[in-house]
Phi, psi and omega in degrees: 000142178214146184271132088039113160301135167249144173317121161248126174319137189260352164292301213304157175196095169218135190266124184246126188253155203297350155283000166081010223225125164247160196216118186248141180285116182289322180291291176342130190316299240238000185276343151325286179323324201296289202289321155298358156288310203252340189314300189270065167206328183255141196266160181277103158298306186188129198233096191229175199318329174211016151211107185275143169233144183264159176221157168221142182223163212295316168297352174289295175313312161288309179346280175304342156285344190297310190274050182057020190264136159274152151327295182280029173261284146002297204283321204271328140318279140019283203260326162355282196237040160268164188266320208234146145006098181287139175341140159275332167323311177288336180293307195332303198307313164322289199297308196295332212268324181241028162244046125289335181290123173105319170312316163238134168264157197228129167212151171277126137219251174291300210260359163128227185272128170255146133273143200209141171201140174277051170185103190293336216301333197286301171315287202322316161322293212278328197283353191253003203286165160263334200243024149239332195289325152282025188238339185283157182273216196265178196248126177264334167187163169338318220253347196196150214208147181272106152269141165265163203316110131136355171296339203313327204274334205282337171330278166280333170285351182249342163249025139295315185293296180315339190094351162258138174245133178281136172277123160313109160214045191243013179055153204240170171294112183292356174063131174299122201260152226257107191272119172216129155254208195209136199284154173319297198279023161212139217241138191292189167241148187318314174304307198295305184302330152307298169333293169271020186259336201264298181313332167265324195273356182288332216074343102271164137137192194234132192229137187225130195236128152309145169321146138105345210249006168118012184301345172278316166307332168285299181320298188313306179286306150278034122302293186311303158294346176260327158080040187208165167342109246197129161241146187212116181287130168225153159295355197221141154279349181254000168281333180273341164253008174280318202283307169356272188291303173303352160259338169310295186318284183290352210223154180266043176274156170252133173336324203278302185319334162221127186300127165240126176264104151241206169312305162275356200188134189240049199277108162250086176259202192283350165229133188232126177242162211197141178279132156285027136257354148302308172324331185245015127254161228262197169228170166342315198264337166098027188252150199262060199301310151346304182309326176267025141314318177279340182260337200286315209291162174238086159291145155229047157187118181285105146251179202219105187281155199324108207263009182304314196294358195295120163324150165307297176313319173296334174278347178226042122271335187305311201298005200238350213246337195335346196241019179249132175291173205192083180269126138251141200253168154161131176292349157205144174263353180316150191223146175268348169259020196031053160245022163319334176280345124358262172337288165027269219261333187272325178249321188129146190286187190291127167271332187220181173206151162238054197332153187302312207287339181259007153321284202322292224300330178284355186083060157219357136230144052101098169282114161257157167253148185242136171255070204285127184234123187261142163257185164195142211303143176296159190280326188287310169315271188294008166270320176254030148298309196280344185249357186275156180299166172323304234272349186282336211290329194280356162284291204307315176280000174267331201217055172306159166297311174283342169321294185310039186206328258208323178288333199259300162307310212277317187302342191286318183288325181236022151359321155276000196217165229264133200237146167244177232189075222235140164181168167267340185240136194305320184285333164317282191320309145342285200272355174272341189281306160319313198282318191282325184100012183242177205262142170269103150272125212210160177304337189266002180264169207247126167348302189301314186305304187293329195300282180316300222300313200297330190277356181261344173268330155302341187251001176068032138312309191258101167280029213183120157234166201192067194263172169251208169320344203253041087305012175259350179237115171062031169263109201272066177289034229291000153280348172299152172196035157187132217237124183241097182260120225240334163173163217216181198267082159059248195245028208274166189228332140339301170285310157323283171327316195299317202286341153277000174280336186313326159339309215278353185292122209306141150259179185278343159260055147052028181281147157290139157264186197216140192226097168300131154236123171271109183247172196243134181257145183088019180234183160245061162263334186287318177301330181270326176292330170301310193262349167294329140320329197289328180315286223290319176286345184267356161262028180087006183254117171271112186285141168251130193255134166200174197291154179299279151008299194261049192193021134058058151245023170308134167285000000 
């Protein structure tokens, strides 16, 4: 097969490589334009100061077709604002990858869900496949198969895995519906009305927003537009009274209208929030009760609060839920276990992206610095680094002695202003929280407890937390501005983002915030510390690495 040469600009700028790899000049007149042409279709790799890169990949690539785009529109971007000629392989390459998309269909009629195509050759494929063929029903004509009732989801993630992805057009439940607005005197930002406007009219899928930049709110506004009945998965009870309290704010829902399902309290109203771990626990009998949240009820529209995050268990209710509309939020979809395409196929592909750096540029997160303060092992310290077993050294290398000492001058430097104190391990965490006098947050502190610090810290009672892990997620600080991270989940970079998102929410004098990682050098905290970094340097956020010393923070 052969493409056709398109006329190319010798200016433009963007270079497209036979790797599939696009590489956009930032400083060019014309890379705004550029960068709204290819977003939907090219994933953002790495976005550092003056040249960012995209790449496309066959999910990227469905994506945009999921979301009405063509091939040839992909192609017409493409040589549109390239500098050099494009590979003719990647246009093939364009077109074949995405006139897959779509060749077999999922439609409803009487008798429930058919998968269907007009080229049986493709069914004969998928139906003799192991990963799609023992979830399918019985065979209705060459061309078309019976799925069954509760398969839809299970279905399409599996003939995502497989390479073909189905278009879905089997529609959804309208769910009992909900007289819900968005209040008169607040007026959304141009992003969040995109966001959730390309999401309501797709019907699923996922917008991924920087920390700090409104992801409850994109939540608030499709509620509003879809106007029915509404389960909303969060990681918290303080993420669910968090999630609460913006909609009581923003939206004309009333307190009594919305429900929190946790542990202590089983409230199922017409909008309901609910942890996903209650959801996936269990009772004495090993039985799940909680699921039947999803069947009595007619919700018609599930989100999923950072949804990077959904439990196994929770993807194959997701897998169960397919005729329920369906947001997902989240500020990265990275995964360290790379199954980010898992969303796909189970929530719906990306409707929207915002890179961090152009949020920032609009004023509506926080311009920050990031910072590595390297330390180093004590001669006692670094023996028994050297003699421990594999599974011990990364507690050992995270949690030196000079990091306190070193966590204790940077709270010193910046004294006026309102600071977390971020790490994984509780005795660390402990003993910096003893040596500063400040209150300690932890999975073992009580809801109420976490409640109060947090609402003393919002109101500057409290300038100084000193939290663990269960700060890493949906903690709504907008005053934080100096985030001192002390030891972090191995190499996760996930994690990294969240814990710079507590930072970013603008402030009211425009101050920068400023973001530490203390790390210990020559152990594999500096290494784990390399890839935790990379998400943030590939959205442009650059570390400056130095000595502990040279920030007159000697311990």
């Amino acid at each position: 097969m052969t493409t056709p040469s398109h006329h190319q600009t010798t200016s433009g700028p963007l270079i497209v490589q036979s790797d599939r790899t696009l590489l956009l000049e930032v400083d060019h007149p014309s890379s705004e334009a550029c960068r709204a042409a290819i977003a939907p279709f090219a994933e953002l790799e790495r976005a550092p100061e003056h040249v960012h890169t995209y790449r496309l990949t066959s999910l990227g690539l469905w994506n945009a077709g999921a979301a009405g785009h063509t091939p040839q529109a992909v192609v017409e971007a493409l040589t549109t604002f390239s500098r050099f000629p494009v590979p003719q392989s990647v246009l093939v390459d364009v077109r074949e990858t995405m006139a897959r998309y779509g060749r077999l269909v999922l439609r409803a009629d009487a008798d429930g869900l058919v998968l269907e195509t007009t080229e049986p050759a493709i069914l004969e494929e998928v139906v003799r496949s192991k990963l799609v063929g023992p979830l399918l029903g019985a065979r209705i004509s060459p061309g078309s198969v019976r799925v069954p009732g509760g398969a839809r989801g299970s279905v399409k993630h599996a003939l995502v895995r497989l390479g073909w992805p189905a278009d879905d057009q089997a529609g959804y439940v309208s769910g009992t519906a909900l007289a819900v607005a968005l209040r008169d005197d607040f007026d959304l930002r141009d992003y969040q009305r995109h966001a959730a406007e390309a999401v309501h009219a797709a019907g699923s899928g996922v917008v991924v927003l920087p920390c700090g930049a409104g992801k409850t709110i994109v939540g608030a506004a499709t509620i509003a537009l879809v106007g029915s009945r509404t389960l909303i998965l969060v990681t918290s009870t303080v993420a669910a009274t968090q999630w609460r309290r913006e909609l009581v704010a923003r939206t004309t829902l009333t307190e009594e209208e919305i429900g929190v399902y946790s542990g202590t309290v089983k409230e199922v109203r017409p909008v309901t929030i609910a942890s996903y771990q209650i959801m996936v626990s269990r009772n004495r009998a090993g039985e799940n009760a909680h699921l039947a949240l999803f069947e009595r009820e007619e919700w018609g529209l599930v989100v999923y609060d950072e949804v990077h995050l959904l439990p196994a268990p929770v993807f194959r209710m997701t897998a169960e839920i397919q005729a329920k509309r369906r947001l997902g939020l989240t500020a990265t979809l990275v995964r360290e276990d790379g199954k980010e395409g898992e969303v796909f196929g189970l929530i719906g592909p990306k409707r929207y992206d915002a890179p961090w750096r152009e949020i920032e540029a609009q004023g509506w997160i926080a311009p920050v610095t990031c910072m590595e303060v390297r330390v180093s092992l004590t001669a006692d310290e670094q023996m028994t680094y050297a003699i421990a077993e594999d599974a011990d050294r990364h507690r050992l290398g995270a949690t030196p002695v000079a990091k306190l000492d070193v966590a204790a001058a940077l709270v010193r430097r910046h004294h006026n202003e309102p600071t977390l104190v971020i790490g994984q391990y509780l005795d660390q965490l402990d003993q910096i929280a003893r040596r500063l006098g400040a209150p300690l947050i932890t999975g073992k502190t009580p809801n109420r407890e976490r409640e109060r610090l947090f609402a003393a810290f919002r109101a500057g009672e409290e300038r100084l937390l000193v939290v663990s892990k269960v700060a890493n997620f949906s903690i709504d600080l907008p005053d934080a501005s100096v985030a001192i991270q002390v030891s972090g989940t191995f190499g996760s970079r996930q994690e990294e983002a969240q814990r710079l998102g507590r930072i970013l929410r603008p402030k009211a004098d425009a101050r920068q915030a400023r973001f530490y990682a203390v790390v210990a050098r020559d152990t594999s905290d500096q290494s784990f510390a390399a890839n935790r970094q990379r998400f943030l340097a590939e959205q442009g956020y650059a570390y400056t690495i130095v000595d502990a010393s040279d920030l007159g923070v000697t311990p």
